[in-house]
Each structure stands twice: as structure tokens, then as C-alpha cells.
N, C-alpha and C positions, 0 to 999 in steps of 0.2 A: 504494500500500500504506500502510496508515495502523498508527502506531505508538506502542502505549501507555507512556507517560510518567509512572512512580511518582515521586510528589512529594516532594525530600528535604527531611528535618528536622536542622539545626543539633545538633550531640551538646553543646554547653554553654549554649546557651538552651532550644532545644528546639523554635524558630522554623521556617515553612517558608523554605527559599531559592529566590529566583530559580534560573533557568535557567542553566547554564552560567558561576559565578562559584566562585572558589576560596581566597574571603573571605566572610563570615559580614558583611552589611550589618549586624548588628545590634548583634553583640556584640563582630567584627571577629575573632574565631577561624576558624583554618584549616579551610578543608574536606578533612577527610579523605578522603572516600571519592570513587567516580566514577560518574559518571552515563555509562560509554562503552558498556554494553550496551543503556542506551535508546536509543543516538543510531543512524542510518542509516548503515552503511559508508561511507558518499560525501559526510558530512558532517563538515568542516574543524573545527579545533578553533580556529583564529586568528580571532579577533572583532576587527573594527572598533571606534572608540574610540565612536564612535554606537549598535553593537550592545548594546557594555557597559554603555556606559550608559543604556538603553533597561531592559537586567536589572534594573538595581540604583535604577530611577526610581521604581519603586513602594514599597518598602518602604528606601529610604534617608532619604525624608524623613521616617519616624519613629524613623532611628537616631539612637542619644544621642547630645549634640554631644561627648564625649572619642571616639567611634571615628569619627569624620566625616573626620579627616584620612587616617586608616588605610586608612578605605573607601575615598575617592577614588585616596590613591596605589596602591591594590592595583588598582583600576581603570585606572590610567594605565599600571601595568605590566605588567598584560593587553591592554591595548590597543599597549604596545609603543611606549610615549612614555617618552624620559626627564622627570628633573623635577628634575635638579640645578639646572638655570638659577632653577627657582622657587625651591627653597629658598635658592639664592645672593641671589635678588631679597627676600626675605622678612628674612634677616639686614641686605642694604644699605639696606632703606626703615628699618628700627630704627636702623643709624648712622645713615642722616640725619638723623633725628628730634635725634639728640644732636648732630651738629654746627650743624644750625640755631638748634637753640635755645641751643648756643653760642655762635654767631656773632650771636645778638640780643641776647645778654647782651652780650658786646660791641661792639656800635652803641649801644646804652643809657647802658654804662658810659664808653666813653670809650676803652675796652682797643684797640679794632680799631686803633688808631694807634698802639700801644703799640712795634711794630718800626719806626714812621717817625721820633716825635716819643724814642723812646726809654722803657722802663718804670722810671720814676724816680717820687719821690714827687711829681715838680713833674708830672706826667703829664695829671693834669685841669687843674693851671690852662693848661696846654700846648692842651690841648685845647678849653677854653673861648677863649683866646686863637685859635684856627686858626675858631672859629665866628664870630668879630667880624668878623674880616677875611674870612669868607666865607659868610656869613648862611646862604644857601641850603642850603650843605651841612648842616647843624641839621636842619633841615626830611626830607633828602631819607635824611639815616641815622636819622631818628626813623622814616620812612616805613618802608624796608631793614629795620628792626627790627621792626613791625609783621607783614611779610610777612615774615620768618623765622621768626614766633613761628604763623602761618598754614600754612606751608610745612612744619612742624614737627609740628604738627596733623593733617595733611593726609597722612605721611608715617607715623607711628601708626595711623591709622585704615586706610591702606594695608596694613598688615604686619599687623593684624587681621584684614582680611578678607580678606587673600591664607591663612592661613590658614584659616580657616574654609570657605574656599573659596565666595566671594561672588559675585553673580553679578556686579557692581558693581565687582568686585576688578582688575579689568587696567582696566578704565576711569580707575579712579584712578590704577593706577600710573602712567598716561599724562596725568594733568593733573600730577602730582606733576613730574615731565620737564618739562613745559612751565613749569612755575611754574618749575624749576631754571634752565631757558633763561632765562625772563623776568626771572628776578632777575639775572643775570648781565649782561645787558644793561642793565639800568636801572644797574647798580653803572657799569658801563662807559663808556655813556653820561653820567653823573652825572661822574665821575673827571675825560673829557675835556672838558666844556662848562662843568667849576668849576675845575679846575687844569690843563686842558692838557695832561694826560699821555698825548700822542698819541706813547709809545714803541715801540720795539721789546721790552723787557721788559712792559709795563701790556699791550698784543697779547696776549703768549705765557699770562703768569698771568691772564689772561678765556678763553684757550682752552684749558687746561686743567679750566675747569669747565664751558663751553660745548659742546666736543667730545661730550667724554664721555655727555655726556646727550639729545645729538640723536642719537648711534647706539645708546644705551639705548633710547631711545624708540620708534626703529626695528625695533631686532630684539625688544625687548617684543612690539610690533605682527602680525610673524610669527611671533612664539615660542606667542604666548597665544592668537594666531587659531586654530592647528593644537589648542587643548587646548581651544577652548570650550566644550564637551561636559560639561567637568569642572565647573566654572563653573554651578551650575545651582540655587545654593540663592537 
């Protein structure tokens, strides 16, 4: 039996909508009204996240980019995906942004030693003095600052396009991890092979940054796997 299908129009653009969405791709206004007397008794109203976004694949890519965020989350929540984790991931890639590029401002300046050697004014020649007697280290937190100021970079353009909702966007967030692992390790390795600080405190405080960011990395991996759908500009 074959069943005709009156095409809705958007009451504050004026647009046609896709099929079965309860968001306005356009203008991002609610859809009021229902389409339940077109549909076949025996047809479900629960859309897969691939259904949805199949609707909303045609005319979302010439939604304006202010309701782009709107559109996707009303699609993630038709599809019956939360997206707190993203927006928790979208706030923490912005602090990192700020702590990297604090932490290269102090490899630069001198400050990152500032709890060892003490923040007095004698601070830099302190510091200049720990670089004679240990050449290498010069080199290896000029390097440290370099790649914090990259890291930092790389950690902004993250939180951009996780917004935006890029196709690009969980990619990054995962080199961003990895860049966090990697700098941890070269700090660590660099600590132990210039000063010997093979403690049980110099362990603990590298595994607290280290941790952290291999099970980020992780559940990222299956978090954004299950939304890829979303992910599609």
C-alpha cells in the first residue's frame, strides 16, 4: 500500500523539512506540528543516529553556521546519544590551551623552577646558574616550550572544531592526548637522565599527567566512535 506524504514547511522560515526531525535544520526552530497521520501504523518513531542523520544530510549543509550546533545536538538527542562528555571535552581542550601556554611561558621564563630554586628576585640568576652546571637542560626546556606553545595551538583548534562539529574534530582531540602523553615523557625522561630524579614523588607527579590522558584518549576513542555520524561537516 503506498502512502502519500504532504511535505512540511518550517512556520518561521518557511523552509521544507526533512522527514521525520523535530528541529528546523535551518533556522533551528521547533517543529511544531506532526507528521503521525502520514506515517504507516507499524512505523516506529525511534530513529537510529544514521537515520537522522541521513534527514538532516541534505539541507544541513546549507544551515547557517550559528544553528549548526543546535542542529546536531537536537540530532544527537533524537538519536538518543548523550553529549555531556562533549561538551565537558570542549570546555577541557580550552583549559588546556591556557595551561600550556602557561607552562611555556614558564620554561621560557625561568618561573617553572620557581617552587625548586624558590621565587625570589635572585630567581633567574638561580636559574641561569642550574643551566651552566647543566647545559643540556637549556636546550631541552627551550625544546618543552616550543611544544607547549604547539600543544596549545593544537588544543584551540580542537575546541573549535569540536564545536563546529568537524569532521576532523575527534581526530584531533586524539593527537592532542598523545602530544599530552608525549610531552610528559620527554619532561620525565629529560628530569631523570639530567638530574637523576628516579623518585618515588618525580613517578607519582608524571603520573598524574600521564594517567589521565591515556584513559582520555581511550574512552575519547569509544565515546566519538558511537557519534561519528554527527561529525560530518
Amino acid at each position: 500500500m503506498n502512502y502519500k506524504v504532504t511535505k512540511m514547511k518550517c512556520k518561521c522560515c518557511d523552509r521544507d523539512l526533512p522527514d521525520r526531525v523535530s528541529v528546523c535544520p535551518f533556522c533551528g526552530a521547533d517543529v511544531e506540528a506532526s507528521q503521525d497521520e502520514n506515517k504507516p501504523d507499524n512505523e516506529t518513531n525511534s530513529l537510529s543516529g544514521h537515520e537522522v542523520n541521513e534527514s538532516l544530510s541534505q539541507s544541513g549543509k546549507t544551515a547557517e553556521e550559528g544553528t549548526v550546533f543546535r542542529t546536531k545536538m537536537a540530532a544527537a538527542k533524537q538519536a538518543g546519544l548523550g553529549m555531556k562528555w562533549y561538551i565537558f571535552m570542549i570546555v577541557m581542550t580550552i583549559v588546556t590551551a591556557g595551561m600550556f601556554f602557561g607552562t611555556a611561558y614558564h620554561l621560557f621564563t625561568g618561573y617553572y623552577y620557581a617552587n625548586i630554586l624558590g621565587d625570589t628576585p635572585e630567581l633567574f640568576n638561580k636559574v641561569s646558574n642550574l643551566y651552566q652546571m647543566y647545559p643540556a637542560l637549556n636546550y631541552v626546556d627551550k625544546f618543552c616550550g616550543i611544544m607547549c606553545v604547539g600543544i596549545a595551538i593544537i588544543a584551540g583548534i580542537t575546541a573549535f572544531r569540536l564545536i563546529q562539529f568537524r569532521r576532523n574534530a575527534p581526530g584531533l582531540l586524539s593527537l592532542l592526548c598523545l602530544a599530552d602523553i608525549l610531552f610528559c615523557l620527554i619532561r620525565y625522561v629529560a628530569e631523570y637522565g639530567i638530574f637523576e630524579l628516579f623518585t618515588l614523588a618525580n613517578i607519582l607527579e608524571n603520573a598524574l599527567h600521564f594517567i589521565p590522558a591515556v584513559i582520555a584518549l581511550v574512552v575519547n576513542m569509544i565515546y566519538f566512535g558511537k557519534r561519528e555520524f554527527l561529525f560530518d561537516r
